[in-house]
N, C-alpha and C positions, 0 to 999 in steps of 0.2 A: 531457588533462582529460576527465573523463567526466561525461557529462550525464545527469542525475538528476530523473526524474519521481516528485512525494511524492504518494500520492493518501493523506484521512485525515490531514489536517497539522496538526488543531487537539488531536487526541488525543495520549495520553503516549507513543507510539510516534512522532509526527509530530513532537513538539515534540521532541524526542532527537534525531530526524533534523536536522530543522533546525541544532539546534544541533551536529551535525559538521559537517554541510556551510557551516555559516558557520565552524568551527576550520581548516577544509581550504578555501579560498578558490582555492588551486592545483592543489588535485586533481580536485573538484568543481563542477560549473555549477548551477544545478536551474533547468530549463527549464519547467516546470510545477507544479502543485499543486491539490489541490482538499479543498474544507471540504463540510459539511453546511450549517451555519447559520453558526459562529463566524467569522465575515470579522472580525471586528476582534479576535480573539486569535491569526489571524495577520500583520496587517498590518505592524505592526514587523519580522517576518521577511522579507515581502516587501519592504519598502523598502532592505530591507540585502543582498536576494540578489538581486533585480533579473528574478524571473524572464520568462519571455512571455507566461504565460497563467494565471489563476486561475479553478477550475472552482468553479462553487457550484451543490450537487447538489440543496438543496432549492427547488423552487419559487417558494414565496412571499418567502423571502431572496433567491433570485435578483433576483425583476421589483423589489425595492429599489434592487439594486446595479447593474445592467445596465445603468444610464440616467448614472451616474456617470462625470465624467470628468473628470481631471488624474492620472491612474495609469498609469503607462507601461508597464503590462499590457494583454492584453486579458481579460474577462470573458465567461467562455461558459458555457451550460448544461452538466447534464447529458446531453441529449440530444446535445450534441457531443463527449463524453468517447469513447467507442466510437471514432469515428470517426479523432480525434487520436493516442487508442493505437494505433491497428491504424496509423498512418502517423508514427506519430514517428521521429526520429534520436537519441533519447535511447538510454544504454545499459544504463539499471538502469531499471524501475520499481518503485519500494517499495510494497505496497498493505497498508495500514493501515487500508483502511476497513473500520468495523464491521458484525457481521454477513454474512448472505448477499449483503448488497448490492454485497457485495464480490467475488465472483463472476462479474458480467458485464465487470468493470474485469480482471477476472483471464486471465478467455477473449479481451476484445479483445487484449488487451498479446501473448497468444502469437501471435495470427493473424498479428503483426510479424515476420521472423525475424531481426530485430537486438536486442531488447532481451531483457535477462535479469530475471525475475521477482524479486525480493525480497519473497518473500510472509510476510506476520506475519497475515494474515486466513486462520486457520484455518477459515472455515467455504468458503472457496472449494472446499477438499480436501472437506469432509465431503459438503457438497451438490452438488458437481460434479466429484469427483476422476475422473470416469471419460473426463471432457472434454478435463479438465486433463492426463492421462496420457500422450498422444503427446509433452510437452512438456518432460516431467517433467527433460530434461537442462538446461532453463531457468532452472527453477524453485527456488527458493533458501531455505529455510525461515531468516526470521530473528527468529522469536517464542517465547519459551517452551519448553515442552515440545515443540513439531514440533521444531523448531530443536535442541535439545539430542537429538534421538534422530537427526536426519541428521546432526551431527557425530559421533555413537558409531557410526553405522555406514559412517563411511569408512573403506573400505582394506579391509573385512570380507566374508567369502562370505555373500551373503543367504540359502545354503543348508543355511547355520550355525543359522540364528535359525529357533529353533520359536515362539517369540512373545515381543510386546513388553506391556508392562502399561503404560498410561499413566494416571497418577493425576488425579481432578480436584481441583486444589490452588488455583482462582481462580475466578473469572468466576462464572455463574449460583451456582456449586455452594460459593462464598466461605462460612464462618460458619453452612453448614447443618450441621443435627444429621443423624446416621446414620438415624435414623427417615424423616426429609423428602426425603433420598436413595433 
């Protein structure tokens, strides 16, 4: 069974996760997780997956929920997140959290050298790809566009590829006109 850290669990990449790893009950453990704000649009996932720890990154949701108890988790800052990844036994971390903030969840989890990256937070690569590089045999792209350009390039000489074009087809760049672009 492999144990499964979701950081990012309240977003549409989180809540997918979830909902494998409650379809795989026997494949899957999820040992950890961590939200922004939204604790109660994961709470039903966590009562059903039982995990140890639930990280809540934003501040002022934290010192809400800190002081709570009948949860057979525990509740820890962000300021303990760094620490947890860099010494987990888990064997995937997914990171799913948005933006660059996602980036120092991305550099702890290597400094580990037992868990493998599952990264859907493309901006860890943009803004710290140079950090993230020693690692890169970890590291797992399972978002979008990253994702679809490391499966076309397995098995392929990289000295093939004079370049790759990647379109912005979401995010910021959703519904803009060519002009705004």
């Amino acid at each position: 069974m492999r144990g499964v850290i979701l950081l990012g669990a309240s977003g549409s990449i989180g809540k997918q996760t979830l909902s494998l790893l409650e379809a795989y009950p026997d494949r899957y453990r999820l040992i950890g997780l961590s939200v922004h704000q939204q604790v109660e649009a994961v709470l039903p996932w966590v009562e059903k997956l039982r995990p140890e720890w639930l990280c809540i990154t934003d501040a002022t949701t934290y010192a809400v929920w800190q002081n709570r108890n009948g949860y057979p988790f525990s509740i820890i800052p962000s300021s303990a997140l760094s620490e947890v990844l860099s010494s987990t036994s888990a064997d995937i971390v997914l990171n799913a959290i948005s933006g660059a903030a996602g980036f120092l969840a991305s550099y702890a989890t290597l400094q580990n050298p037992r868990p493998y990256l599952a990264l859907a937070n493309k901006e860890s690569l943009v803004f710290g790809g140079k950090w993230l590089a020693p690692y890169r045999q970890r590291i797992i792209p399972v978002d979008s566009e990253h994702s679809a350009i490391f499966q076309c390039l397995q098995g392929e000489n990289p000295n093939w590829i004079e370049k790759i074009i990647l379109t912005a087809s979401g995010g910021p760049f959703r519904g803009k006109k060519q002009e705004e672009l």
